[in-house]
C-alpha positions, 0 to 999 in steps of 0.5 A, a space after each residue: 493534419 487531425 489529431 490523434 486524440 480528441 478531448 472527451 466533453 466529459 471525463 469517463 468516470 464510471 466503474 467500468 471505465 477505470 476497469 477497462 483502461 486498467 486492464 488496457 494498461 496491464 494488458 499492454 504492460 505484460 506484451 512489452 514485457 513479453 518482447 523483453 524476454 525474447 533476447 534471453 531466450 525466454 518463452 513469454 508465455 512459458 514465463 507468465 504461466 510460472 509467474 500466475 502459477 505461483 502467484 494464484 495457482 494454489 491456496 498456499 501461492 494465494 496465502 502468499 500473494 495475501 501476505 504480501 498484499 496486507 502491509 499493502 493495503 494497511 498502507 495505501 489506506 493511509 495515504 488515502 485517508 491523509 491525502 484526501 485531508 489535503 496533506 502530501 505526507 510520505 513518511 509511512 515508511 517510518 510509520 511502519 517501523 514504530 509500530 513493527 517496534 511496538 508490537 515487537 516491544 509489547 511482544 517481548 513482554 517480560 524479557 530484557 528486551 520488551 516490556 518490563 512486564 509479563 502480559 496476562 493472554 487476554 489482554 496481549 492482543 488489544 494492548 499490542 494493536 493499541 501501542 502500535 497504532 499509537 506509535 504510528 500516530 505520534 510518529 506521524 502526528 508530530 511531522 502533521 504539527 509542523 505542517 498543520 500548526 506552523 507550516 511546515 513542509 510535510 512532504 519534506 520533513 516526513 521524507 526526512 523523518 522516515 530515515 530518523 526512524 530507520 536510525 532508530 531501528 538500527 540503535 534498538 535491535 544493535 543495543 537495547 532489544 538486541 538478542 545475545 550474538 552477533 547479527 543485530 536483530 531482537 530475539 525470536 518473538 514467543 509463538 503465543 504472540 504470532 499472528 496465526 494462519 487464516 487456515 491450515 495449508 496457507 501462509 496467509 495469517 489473521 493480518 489479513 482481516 485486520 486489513 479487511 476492517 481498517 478496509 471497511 472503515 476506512 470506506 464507511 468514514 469517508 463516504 458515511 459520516 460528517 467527519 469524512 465529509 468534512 476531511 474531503 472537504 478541507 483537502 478539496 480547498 482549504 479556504 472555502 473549508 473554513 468558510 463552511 465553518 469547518 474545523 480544517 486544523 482538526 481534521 486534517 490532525 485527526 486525518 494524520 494521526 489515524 493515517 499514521 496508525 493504520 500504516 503501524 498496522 501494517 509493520 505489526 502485520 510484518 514483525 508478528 506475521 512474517 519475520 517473528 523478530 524485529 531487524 535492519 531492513 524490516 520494511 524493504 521499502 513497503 511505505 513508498 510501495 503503499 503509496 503506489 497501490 494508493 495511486 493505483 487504486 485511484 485513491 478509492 478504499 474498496 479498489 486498494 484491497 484487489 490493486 494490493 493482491 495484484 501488487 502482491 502477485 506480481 511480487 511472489 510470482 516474479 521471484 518464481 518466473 526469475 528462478 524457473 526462466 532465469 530471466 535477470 532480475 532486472 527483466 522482472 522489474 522492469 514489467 512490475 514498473 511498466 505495469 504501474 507506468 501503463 495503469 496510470 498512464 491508462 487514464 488518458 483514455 477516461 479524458 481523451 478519445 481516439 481518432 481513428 479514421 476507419 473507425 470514425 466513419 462506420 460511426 458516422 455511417 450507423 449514425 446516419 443509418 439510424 437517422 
């Protein structure tokens, strides 16, 4: 019996190779999807009209698609810059809740709960984007230490410091930076200090051309300058690294830190663009999905920023084709799941060919054809 799949002499790594089987994977991800709507009822195609509608369908479903795209994006570049440096650190999670604290703390600049002092304007945004970034950093550069310096087990001891970081939170907006009342959460943020809208009409805020610059640089770092070349270099193979005479524990640090700093971008982009005060839950797990869009992008920074709105869509406009189809929430989850699933399981195809036997012998005879 001949195989169904055939190795290919070479893997396919071409730009629109990785298009096509992603397509493939989305494509084919929202026709199961589809054949699950169909015992409640659900017209798929109804469905997905109300999902691309909402999610794309105007500036304003744009605008939210962006929102929640941007921690997104902030987040998989984090991973892309300290994965590439050979660390398996996951503990974005909690790098996004020091600096949503951060930038809560700066923000609250002279009330009992923020910074002791009043903050002159012209000095409040690089003040909050530095001490959100350096939360960040430190907060992930002790975990890139251990691992680092003493060995440690990143992808352990970052999990478990995600949850440190949750606990946290939890002491701060309960005591310290807890607003009069009942509900532990931090005042409202002052408006001065929000993140403004991109444009009138769209929810979409300026935490988006954060995103497009830590985007940019994150590219032209790794593919333009000696310290990118040197961090592939250490995560591709420790040992012929520092053959090379490069600096391994020095780059991977530095790899750590500005992975750390970029992912309390992202919580900034949270607390100063969307929910204006700090709380339990602010994170809804965005650390462990950036890590997703990551993936997805196969790691390349330029491919976060669509892979990102995509994720984002799937977000907004699930929610909307749940309440107009009343499709369980379930059914909604199950096809962002399959949608990731079959993209990645779409890159089969780049290693291996089909056997198709109809198909192989009209090759067979262009082939002879042409001879």
């Amino acid at each position: 019996m001949k195989k169904l799949l055939e190795r290919r002499l070479a893997p396919a790594e071409s730009t629109s190779a990785v298009m096509l089987t992603s397509f493939c994977g989305i494509f084919a991800a929202f026709v199961i999807a589809g054949l699950l709507f169909i015992p409640f009822g659900g017209n798929p195609l109804a469905a997905y009209s109300f999902l691309f509608d909402e999610a794309f369908g105007s500036l304003r479903s744009i605008g939210l698609s962006t929102v929640q795209a941007t921690p997104l994006i902030l987040i998989a570049l984090a991973t892309i810059v300290v994965w590439r440096a050979g660390l398996g650190y996951i503990g974005f999670e909690g790098c996004f809740l020091m600096g949503a604290t951060a930038a809560s703390w700066i923000a609250l600049a002279g009330t009992p709960q923020g910074f002791p002092w009043s903050i002159p304007p012209l000095l409040y945004w690089p003040l909050v984007l530095l001490a959100a970034f350096l939360a960040g950093a430190i907060w992930a550069g002790w975990v890139g230490a251990l691992r680092v310096r003493f060995g440690g087990n990143d992808v352990l001891i970052s999990l478990m410091a995600n949850y440190v970081a949750v606990f946290i939170v939890q002491y701060l907006v309960s005591g310290p930076m807890r607003a009069p009342g009942d509900l532990p959460q931090t005042p409202r943020l002052p408006v001065e200090s929000w993140l403004p809208f991109v444009m009138s009409g769209m929810r979409a805020h300026w935490g988006i051309a954060i995103a497009l610059v830590a985007t940019l640089f994150v590219f032209w770092l790794l593919r333009a300058t000696p310290a990118g070349y040197e961090i592939k270099v250490a995560g591709l193979n420790l040992r012929a690294a520092r053959y090379g005479g490069i600096d391994v524990n020095r780059r991977q640090m530095g790899a750590i830190f500005l992975g750390g700093g970029l992912a309390a971008l992202a919580g900034l982009c949270a607390v100063l663009g969307v929910q204006h005060r700090l709380m339990e839950g602010i994170s809804g797990g965005v650390g462990f999905i950036g890590v997703v869009v990551a993936l997805l992008a196969r790691l390349n920074p330029l491919l976060v920023i669509p892979t990102a709105i995509l994720y984002g869509g799937l977000e907004v406009g699930g929610s909307a084709m749940q309440r107009q189809t009343g499709l369980p929430t379930s059914v909604v989850l199950i096809l962002q799941s399959l949608v990731v699933l079959l993209i990645l399981a779409g890159d089969m195809l780049r290693y291996y060919r089909l056997r198709i036997p109809s198909l192989n012998k009209r090759r067979c005879q262009l082939a002879e054809d042409k001879s």
